[in-house]
N, C-alpha and C positions, 0 to 999 in steps of 0.2 A: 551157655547156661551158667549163672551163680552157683556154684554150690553152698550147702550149709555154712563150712567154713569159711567163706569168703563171704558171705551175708553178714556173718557175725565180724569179721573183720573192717568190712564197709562201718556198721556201723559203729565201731568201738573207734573208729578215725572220725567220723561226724561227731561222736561226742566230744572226742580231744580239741574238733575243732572248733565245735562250740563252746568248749569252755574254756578256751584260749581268748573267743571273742568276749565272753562275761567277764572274764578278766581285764579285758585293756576299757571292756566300757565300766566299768564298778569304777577304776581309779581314776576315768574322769569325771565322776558325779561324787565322789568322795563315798561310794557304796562299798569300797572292798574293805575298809576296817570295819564297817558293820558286822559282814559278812565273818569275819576272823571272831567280833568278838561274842558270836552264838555262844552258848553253854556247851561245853563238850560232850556232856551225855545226848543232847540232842544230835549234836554232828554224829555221834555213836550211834545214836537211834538210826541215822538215816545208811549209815552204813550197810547196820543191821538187815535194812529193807531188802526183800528178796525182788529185783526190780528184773522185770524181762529186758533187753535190749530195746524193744521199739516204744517202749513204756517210761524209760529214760530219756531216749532222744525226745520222746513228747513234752518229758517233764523239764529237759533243759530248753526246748525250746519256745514252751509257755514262759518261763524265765526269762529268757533273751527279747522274747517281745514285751515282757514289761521294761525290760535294762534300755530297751530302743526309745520307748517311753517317756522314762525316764533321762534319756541321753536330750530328745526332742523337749522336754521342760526347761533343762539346764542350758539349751542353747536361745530359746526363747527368753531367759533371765538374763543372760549374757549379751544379746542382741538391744533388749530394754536399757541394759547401763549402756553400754556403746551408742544407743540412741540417745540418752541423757547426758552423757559426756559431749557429745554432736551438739545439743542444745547449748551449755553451756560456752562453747569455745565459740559459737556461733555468736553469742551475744555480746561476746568481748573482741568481736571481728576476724577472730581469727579462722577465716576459713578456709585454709589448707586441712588444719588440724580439725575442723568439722568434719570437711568432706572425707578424711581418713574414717572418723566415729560412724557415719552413716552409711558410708559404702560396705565396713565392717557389721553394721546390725542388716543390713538388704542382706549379706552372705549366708549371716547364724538365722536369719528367721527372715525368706521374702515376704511373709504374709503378715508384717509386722505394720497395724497402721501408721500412717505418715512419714514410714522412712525416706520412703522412694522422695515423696517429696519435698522433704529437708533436703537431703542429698541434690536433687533438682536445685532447690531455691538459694543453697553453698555455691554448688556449680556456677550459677547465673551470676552471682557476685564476684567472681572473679571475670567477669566477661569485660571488655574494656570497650565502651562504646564507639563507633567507625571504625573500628580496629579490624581488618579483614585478612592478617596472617590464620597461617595453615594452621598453628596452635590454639590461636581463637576461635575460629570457626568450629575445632575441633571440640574446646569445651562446651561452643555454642549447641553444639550438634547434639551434644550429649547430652545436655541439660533438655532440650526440647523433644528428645526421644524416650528421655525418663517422663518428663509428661505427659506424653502421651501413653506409655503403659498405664498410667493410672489414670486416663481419660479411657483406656480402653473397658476396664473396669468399673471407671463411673462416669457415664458419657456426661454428664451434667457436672461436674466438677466446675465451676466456674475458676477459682481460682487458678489450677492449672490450662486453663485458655489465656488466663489474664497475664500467668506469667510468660505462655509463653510469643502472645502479643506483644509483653514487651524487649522482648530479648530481638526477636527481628525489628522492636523499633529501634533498638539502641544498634543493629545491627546496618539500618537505613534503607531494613528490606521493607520497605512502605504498605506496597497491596497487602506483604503478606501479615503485617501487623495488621491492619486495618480487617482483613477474612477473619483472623481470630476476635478480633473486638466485635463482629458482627454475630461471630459464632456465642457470643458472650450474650447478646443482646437477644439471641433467640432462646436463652433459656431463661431470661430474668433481662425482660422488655423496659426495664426502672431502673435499670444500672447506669447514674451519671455518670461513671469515670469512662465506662466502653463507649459510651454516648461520645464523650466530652472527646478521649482520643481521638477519634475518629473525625471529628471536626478539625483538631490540632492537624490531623494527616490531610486532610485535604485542602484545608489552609498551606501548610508547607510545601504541598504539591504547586498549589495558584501559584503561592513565593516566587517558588524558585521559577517557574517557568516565566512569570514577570521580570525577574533580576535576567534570566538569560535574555530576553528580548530586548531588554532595554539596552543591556551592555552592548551587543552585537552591534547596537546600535549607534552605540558610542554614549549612552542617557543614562542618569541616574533615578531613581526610582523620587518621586515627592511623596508618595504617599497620600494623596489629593486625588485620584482619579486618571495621573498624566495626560492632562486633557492637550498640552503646547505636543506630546509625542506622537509622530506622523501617523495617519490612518494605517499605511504599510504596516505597520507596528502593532499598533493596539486591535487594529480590526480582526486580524486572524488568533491574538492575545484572547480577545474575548471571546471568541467561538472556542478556546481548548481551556480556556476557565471558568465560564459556564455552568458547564455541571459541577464542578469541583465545588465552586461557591453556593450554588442552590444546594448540594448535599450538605455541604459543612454547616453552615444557615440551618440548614434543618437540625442536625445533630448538636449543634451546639445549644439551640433551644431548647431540645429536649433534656441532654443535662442540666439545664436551669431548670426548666419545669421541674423535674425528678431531685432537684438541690437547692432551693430557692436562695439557698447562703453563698452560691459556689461561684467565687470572685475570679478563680482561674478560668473559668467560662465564659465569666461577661467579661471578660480583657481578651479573650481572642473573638468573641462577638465582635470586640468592636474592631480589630484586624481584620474578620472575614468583610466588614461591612465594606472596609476600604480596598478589600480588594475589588468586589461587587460593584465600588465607581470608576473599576475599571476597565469592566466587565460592561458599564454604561455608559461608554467613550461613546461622546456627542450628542447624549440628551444629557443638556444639563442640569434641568430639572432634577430628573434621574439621581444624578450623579449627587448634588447637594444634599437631596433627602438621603443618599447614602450617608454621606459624609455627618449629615446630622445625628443620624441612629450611631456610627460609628462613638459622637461623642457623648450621647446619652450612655449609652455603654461603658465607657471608659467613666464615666460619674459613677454612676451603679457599683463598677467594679472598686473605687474608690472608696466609697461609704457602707460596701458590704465589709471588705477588708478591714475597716477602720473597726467595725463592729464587733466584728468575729473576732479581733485584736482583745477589743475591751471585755469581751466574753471568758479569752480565755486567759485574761491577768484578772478575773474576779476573785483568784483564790482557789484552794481546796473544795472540792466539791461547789464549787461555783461553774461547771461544764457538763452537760451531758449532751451524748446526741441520739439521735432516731436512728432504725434501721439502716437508712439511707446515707446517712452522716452528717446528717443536718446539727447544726449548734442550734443549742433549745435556750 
């Protein structure tokens, strides 16, 4: 059992200890010369006060939770410049020195918006594309597990799907860029660039699976259809590029639809088309109306670019675009 003495003991140690705490927090928010420079008749005054023991402890620790308060302000002010210094360094490229400003405001304040994802979008710049050391992957990791914390919180974030579709593109991990750009495309069904991706990735899938068939084979790619390349070759070529090309076809159209300006799209249009005559080894029919679309496309792509050029050498406010990105 406590005794009286030792009641009042206890708590004569809780106040010492709490105002030991008030003290080391005042001097980080610049509060303790406040605190010094009261009137001294008032400090008198509070001496004066005949305070019980449990009446103190209350009144210093209504005090400590404001100094807590207080303390929670001055790290939220301090996380803001560390995120502003992040921006800055960030824009003069240097991002080692961002990624220091950012991971330091994620510390002083997690609930600070957009840190996390600066810090993410630093990270991903220093990623070095095909680069598959343990260091890379390491910062890759990192950067795509920072966004998904802030995916976990706003599952509709499009731009962290965006980025982090592109970090497995640069990383040559294909599906799994291609899963995020779809994830993209289920929240905002109008996005050319997730569209346009996704065509690019299936395109590079046909590629490459073409250049390996043909090598093996001892054959270079014409880019024509390889109608002279033996059935052995092309026939089982077109059953595993098939869908790749009927996908990409569709995606790539649909970034045009949703960009009617978007030259980068009608230039792998007209890539996927060629690959599509290869896809159509021995109807040659087939094969030519590919080859034609292919070069209708490659025109398209030509005179859009030429346009969008002269759009945006018109001057100062001679560019604006739509939602979408379209040049007006």
């Amino acid at each position: 059992m406590i005794t009286g003495t030792a009641e009042r003991g206890l708590t004569r140690e809780g106040e010492s200890t709490i105002f030991t705490s008030l003290v080391s927090l005042a001097f980080v928010c610049g509060q303790f010369e406040t605190y010094k420079a009261r009137p001294e008749s008032l400090r008198l005054k509070e001496k004066e006060i005949d305070m019980n023991g449990p009446a103190r402890f209350l009144g210093y620790a209504v005090t400590l939770a404001g100094m807590v308060l207080t303390m929670s302000g001055c790290s939220q002010l301090a996380a803001r410049d560390q995120l502003n210094k992040g921006v800055d360094a960030y824009k003069n490229a240097h991002y080692e020195e961002a990624i220091g400003h950012f991971q330091k405001a994620t510390e002083l304040d997690p609930n600070l918006p957009m840190a996390k994802t600066y810090l993410a979008t630093a990270l991903s710049q220093n990623i070095v594309p095909g680069l598959t050391t343990p260091e890379n992957m390491k910062t890759a990791n990192q950067a795509i597990q920072i966004f998904q914390d802030v995916l976990a919180k706003d599952p509709s974030d499009v731009n962290s799907m965006k980025q982090i579709a592109g970090i497995y593109f640069n990383l040559k991990e294909l599906d799994q860029a291609e899963e995020w750009q779809k994830k993209v495309l289920q929240v905002d069904p109008k996005d050319p660039e997730a569209a346009y991706t996704i065509g690019v990735i299936d395109w590079t899938k046909a590629h490459e699976n073409k250049l390996k068939a043909l090598q093996d084979a001892g054959l270079n790619d014409d880019g024509k259809g390889n109608s002279k390349a033996p059935k052995k070759v092309m026939e089982p070529l077109a059953k595993t590029n098939g869908p790749l090309v009927d996908e990409g076809l569709k995606y790539l159209q649909m970034a045009v639809d949703n960009r009617p300006n978007y030259d980068d799209a009608m230039q792998y249009m007209n890539l996927i088309y060629r690959n599509k005559a290869d896809v159509d080894y021995g109807n040659n029919a087939a094969v030519n109306q590919d080859l034609a679309s292919a070069q209708d496309w490659t025109n398209k792509a030509m005179g859009t670019r030429k346009a969008n050029e002269e759009k945006k050498n018109a001057g100062p406010g001679g560019i604006t675009m739509d939602s979408n990105g379209n040049l007006k």
